[in-house]
Every structure is written in structure tokens, then in C-alpha cells.
C-alpha positions as CSV (number, residue, x, y, z in Angstrom):
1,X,0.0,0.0,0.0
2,X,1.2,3.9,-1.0
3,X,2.2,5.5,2.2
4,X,2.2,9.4,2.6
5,X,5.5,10.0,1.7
6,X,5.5,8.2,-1.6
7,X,1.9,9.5,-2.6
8,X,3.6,13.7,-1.8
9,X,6.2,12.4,-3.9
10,X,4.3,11.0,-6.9
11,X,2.3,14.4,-6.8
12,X,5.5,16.5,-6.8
13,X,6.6,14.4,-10.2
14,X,3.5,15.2,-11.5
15,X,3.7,19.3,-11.3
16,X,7.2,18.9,-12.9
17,X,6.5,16.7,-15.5
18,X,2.7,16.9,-16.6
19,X,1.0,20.1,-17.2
20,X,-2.2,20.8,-15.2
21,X,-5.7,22.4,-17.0
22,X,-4.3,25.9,-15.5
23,X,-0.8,25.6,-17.5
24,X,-2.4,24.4,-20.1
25,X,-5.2,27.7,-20.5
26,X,-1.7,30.0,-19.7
27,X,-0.3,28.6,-22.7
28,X,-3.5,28.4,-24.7
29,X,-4.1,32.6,-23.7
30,X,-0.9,32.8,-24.8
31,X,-1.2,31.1,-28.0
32,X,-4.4,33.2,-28.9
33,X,-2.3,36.4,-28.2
34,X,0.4,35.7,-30.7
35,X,-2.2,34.6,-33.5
36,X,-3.7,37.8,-33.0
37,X,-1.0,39.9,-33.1
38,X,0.1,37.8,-36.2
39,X,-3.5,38.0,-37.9
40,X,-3.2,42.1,-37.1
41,X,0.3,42.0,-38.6
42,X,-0.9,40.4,-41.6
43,X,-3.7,42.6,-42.2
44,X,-1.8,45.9,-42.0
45,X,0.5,45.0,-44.5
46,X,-2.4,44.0,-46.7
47,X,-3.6,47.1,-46.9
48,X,-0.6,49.0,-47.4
49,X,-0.2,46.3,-50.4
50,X,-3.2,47.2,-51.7
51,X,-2.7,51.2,-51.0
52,X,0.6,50.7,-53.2
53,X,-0.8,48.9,-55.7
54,X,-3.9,51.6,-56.3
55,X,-1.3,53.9,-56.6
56,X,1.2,52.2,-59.1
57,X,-2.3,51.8,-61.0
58,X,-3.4,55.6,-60.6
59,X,0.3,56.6,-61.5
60,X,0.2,54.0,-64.9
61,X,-3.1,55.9,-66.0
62,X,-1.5,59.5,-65.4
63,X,1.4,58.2,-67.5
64,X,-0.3,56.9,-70.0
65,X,-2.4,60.1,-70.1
66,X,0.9,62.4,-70.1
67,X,2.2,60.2,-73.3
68,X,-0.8,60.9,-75.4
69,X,-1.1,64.6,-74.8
70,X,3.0,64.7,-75.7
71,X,2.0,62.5,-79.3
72,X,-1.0,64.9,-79.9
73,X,1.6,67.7,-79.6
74,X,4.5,66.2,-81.4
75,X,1.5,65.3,-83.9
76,X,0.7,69.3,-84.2
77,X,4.6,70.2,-84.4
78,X,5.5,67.7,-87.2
79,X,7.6,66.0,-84.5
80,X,8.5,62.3,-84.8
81,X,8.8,60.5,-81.1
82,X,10.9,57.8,-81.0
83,X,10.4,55.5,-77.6
């Protein structure tokens, strides 16, 4: 039969080497934590990816605007572009 001492010592082996339910949500709080800062991280630079890329669009249109009103001027001027 399991006498005092060997039962405190079976329960001190236990705490070191098993996790209880409270280590367990401590780990699990702290796991939710990081995803969430991840998931945050992740959507911030989604939307400066998406900023940049309405930009690089709005700055292809301008360009593309700026290059016909140079032809319909070189046009006017007799002026061939070469590009």
C-alpha cells in the first residue's frame, strides 16, 4: 500500500512533469495572443499592399495620359517621337 510519503512524492513528479488544465489555459491565452498579433500584422500590410498597388495603378493611368497629350503635340509640331 502507497504511504504518505511516496503518494507527496508521486504528486511533486506530477507538477514537474505533466501540465495541469491551469498551464495548459496560460499557454492556450498565450497562443491566442500571438495569433492575434500575427492575424493584425498580416492585415496591416495587406492594406498598405493594396494602398501601393492603387497607386502604381493611378500613377500608370497619369502616364499613359501624359504620353498621349505629348503625341497629340508632337503630332501638331510635325515632330517624330521615337520611344
Amino acid at each position: 500500500m502507497l504511504e504518505d510519503n511516496d503518494i507527496e512524492k508521486l504528486l511533486s513528479a506530477m507538477e514537474v512533469k505533466f501540465p495541469t488544465k491551469v498551464d495548459f489555459e496560460n499557454f492556450k491565452d498565450e497562443y491566442h495572443k500571438d495569433f492575434s498579433n500575427l492575424q493584425t500584422s498580416v492585415d496591416t500590410y495587406a492594406k498598405k499592399a493594396d494602398t501601393y498597388f492603387q497607386e502604381m495603378v493611378m500613377l500608370s493611368h497619369k502616364v499613359d495620359r501624359h504620353e498621349k497629350w505629348l503625341q497629340k503635340l508632337a503630332d501638331k509640331l510635325g515632330v517624330k517621337l521615337d520611344y
